[in-house]
C-alpha positions in Angstrom: 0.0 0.0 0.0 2.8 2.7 0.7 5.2 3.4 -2.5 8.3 2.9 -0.5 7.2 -0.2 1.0 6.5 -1.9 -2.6 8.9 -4.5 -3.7 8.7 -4.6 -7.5 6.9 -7.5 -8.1 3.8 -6.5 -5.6 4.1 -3.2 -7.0 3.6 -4.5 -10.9 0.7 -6.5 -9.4 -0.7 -3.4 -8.1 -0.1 -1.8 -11.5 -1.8 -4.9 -13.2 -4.8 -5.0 -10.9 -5.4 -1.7 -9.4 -3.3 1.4 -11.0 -4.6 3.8 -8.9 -2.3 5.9 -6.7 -2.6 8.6 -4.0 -0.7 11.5 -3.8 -1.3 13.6 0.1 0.0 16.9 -0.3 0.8 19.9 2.3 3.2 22.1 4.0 5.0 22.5 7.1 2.9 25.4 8.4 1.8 26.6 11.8 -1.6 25.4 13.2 -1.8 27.1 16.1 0.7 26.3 19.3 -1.6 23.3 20.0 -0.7 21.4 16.9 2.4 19.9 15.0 3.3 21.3 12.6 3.0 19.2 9.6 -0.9 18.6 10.4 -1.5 19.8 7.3 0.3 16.9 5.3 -0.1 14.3 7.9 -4.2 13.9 8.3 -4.5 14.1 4.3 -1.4 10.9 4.3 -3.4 9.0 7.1 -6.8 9.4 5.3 -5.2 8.6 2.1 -4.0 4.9 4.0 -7.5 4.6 4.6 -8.9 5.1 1.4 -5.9 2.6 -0.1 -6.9 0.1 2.0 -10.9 0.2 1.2 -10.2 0.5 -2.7 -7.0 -0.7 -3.4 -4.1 1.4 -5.2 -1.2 3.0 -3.7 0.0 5.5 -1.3 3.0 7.9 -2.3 4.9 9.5 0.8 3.8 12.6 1.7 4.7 16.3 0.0 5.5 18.6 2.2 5.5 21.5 -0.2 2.5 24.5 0.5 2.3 27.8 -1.5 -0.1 30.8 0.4 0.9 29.8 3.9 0.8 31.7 7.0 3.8 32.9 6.9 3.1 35.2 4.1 -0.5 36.2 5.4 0.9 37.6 8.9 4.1 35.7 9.1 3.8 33.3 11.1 6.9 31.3 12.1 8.3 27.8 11.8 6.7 28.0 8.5 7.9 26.8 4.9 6.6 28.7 1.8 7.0 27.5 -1.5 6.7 29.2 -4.8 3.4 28.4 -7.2 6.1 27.6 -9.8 7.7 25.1 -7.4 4.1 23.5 -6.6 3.2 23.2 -10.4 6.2 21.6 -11.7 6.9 19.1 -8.7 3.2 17.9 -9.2 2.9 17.8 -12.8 6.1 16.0 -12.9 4.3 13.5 -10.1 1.8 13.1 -12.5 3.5 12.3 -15.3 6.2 9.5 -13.5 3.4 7.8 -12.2 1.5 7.8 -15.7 5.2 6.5 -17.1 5.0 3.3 -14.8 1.8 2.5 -15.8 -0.5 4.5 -13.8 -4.3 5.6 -15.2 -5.4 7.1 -12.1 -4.0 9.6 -9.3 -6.0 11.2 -6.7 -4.0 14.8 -5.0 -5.5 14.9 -2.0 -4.8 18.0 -0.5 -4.1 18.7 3.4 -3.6 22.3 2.6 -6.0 24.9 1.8 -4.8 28.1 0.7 -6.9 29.2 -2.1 -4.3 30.1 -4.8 -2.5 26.3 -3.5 -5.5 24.8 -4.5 -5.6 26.6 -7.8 -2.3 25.8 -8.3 -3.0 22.4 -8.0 -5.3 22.2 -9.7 -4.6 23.9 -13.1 -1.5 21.2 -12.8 -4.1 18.2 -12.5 -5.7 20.0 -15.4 -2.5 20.5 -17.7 -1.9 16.2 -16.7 -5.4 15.9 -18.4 -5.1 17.8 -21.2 -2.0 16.1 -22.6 -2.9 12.5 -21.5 -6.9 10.7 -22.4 -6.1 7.5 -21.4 -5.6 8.7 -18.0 -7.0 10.7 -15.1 -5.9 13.2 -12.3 -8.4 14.6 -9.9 -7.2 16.6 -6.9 -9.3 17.3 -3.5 -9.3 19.0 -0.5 -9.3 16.0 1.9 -12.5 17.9 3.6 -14.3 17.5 0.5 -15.7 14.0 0.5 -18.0 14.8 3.5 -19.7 18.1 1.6 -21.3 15.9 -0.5 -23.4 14.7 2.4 -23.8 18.4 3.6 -21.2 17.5 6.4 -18.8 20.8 6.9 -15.1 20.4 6.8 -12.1 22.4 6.4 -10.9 24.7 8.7 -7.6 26.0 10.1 -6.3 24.8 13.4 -9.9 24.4 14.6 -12.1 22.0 15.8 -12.0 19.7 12.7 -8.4 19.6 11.8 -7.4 19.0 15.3 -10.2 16.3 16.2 -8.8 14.9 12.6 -5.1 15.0 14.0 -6.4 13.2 17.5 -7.7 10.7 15.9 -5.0 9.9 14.1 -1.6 11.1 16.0 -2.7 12.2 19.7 0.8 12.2 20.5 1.0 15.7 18.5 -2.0 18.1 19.7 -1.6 19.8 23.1 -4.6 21.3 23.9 -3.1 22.7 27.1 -1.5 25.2 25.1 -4.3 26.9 24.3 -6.3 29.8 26.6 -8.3 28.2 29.0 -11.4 30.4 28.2 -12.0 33.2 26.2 -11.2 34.6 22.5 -9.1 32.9 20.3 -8.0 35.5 18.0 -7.1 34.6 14.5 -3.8 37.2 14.3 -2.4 36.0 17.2 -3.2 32.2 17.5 -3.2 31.5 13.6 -6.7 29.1 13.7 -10.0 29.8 12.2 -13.1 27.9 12.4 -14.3 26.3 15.4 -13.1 26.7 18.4 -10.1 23.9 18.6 -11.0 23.4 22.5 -14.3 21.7 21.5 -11.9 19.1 19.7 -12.0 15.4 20.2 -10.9 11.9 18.9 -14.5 10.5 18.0 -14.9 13.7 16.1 -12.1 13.2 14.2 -12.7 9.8 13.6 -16.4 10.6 12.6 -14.8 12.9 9.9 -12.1 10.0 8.7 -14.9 7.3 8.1 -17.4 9.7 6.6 -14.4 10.5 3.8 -14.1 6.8 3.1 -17.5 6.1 2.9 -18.3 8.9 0.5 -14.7 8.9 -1.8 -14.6 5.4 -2.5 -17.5 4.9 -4.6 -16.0 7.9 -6.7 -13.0 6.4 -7.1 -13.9 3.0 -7.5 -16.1 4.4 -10.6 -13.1 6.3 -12.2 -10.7 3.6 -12.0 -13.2 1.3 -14.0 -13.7 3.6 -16.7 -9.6 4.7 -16.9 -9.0 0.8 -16.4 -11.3 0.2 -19.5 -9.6 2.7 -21.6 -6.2 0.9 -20.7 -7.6 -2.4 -22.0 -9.4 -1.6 -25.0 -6.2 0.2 -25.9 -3.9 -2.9 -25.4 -6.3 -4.8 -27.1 -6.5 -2.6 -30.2 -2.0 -3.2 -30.6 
């Protein structure tokens, strides 16, 4: 299931059976002092495992590479900012190695949320499209799975990326580090959304399954219409 793990033989099975890989993509950004710092990058990698090991596929270590951070918003610290240029060309050239081994579908799933990161991911994706139709690239904010059942994801720091964080690594959120009462000013704290305090595990977890349960049909339905275009065009040689 993880790239780096594959020997070659299970990963030409994979290939064979299942060509279907998962790219998790963030930064090293701050999230507040309660939270590590790679939160960003390390929820999307863990719900990526998940969805690998419902549908099948492949799991690429994570990419720590984020564009419109906090650091250039109010400059936060302890934070890495990376150029749109440097996003666009390390992902279209993702795209296009995994396509080269054989490949038909990729899924970015995106830990990181900055709007022009997302664009920037996106027109890549798109570019991968446009010069390849016997494959696919679809990118996602990992919160996006549970919108289509209405369920609201995706903040900053806040209640949902932290609960997500719990669930997974509790060993890396410190709520203790936060105010005991009152405000929790955006400027100062660097979180928006719901108040991180009201975080938990089974909230995070809630959050985890529902993005299973909602991506996989999705994918499952790509990957047999890629997978079809890939046979009928061995066939036709």
């Amino acid at each position: 299931m993880k790239y780096e793990e594959c020997l070659p033989h299970r990963l030409d099975k994979i290939i064979e059976e299942c060509p279907f890989a998962i790219i998790p993509w963030g930064a090293h950004e701050w999230h507040g002092p309660h939270n590590a710092l790679g939160l960003d990058t390390l929820k999307a990698y863990y719900m990526a495992l998940d969805l690998c090991d419902e549908v099948g596929g492949v799991v690429l270590p994570p990419v720590y590479c984020g564009y419109q951070t906090m650091k250039p918003w109010r400059g936060f610290r302890l934070t890495l900012e990376f150029t749109r240029e440097t996003v666009y060309s390390l992902l279209l050239q993702h795209l296009e190695q995994l396509y080269d081994e054989g490949f038909v579908l990729m899924l970015v799933l995106m830990g990181h949320y900055g709007n022009k990161h997302v664009e920037t991911i996106q027109e890549a994706t798109q570019r991968f499209n446009d010069c390849h139709n016997k494959a696919r690239a679809v990118a996602w904010q990992d919160y996006l799975p549970a919108g289509w059942v209405n369920v609201r994801g995706g903040d900053h720091a806040g209640k949902n990326e932290t609960s997500l964080l719990m669930h997974y690594r509790p060993d890396l959120v410190d709520l203790s580090q936060l105010p005991a009462d009152g405000e929790i000013a955006p400027e100062i704290y660097g979180i928006s959304g719901d108040d991180p305090r009201e975080a938990t595990a089974e909230h995070g977890k809630m959050l985890a399954e529902l993005f299973v349960e909602q991506a996989a049909p999705k994918i499952r339905e790509m990957l047999a219409e890629v997978m079809e275009l890939r046979d009928n065009s061995q066939g036709q040689l």
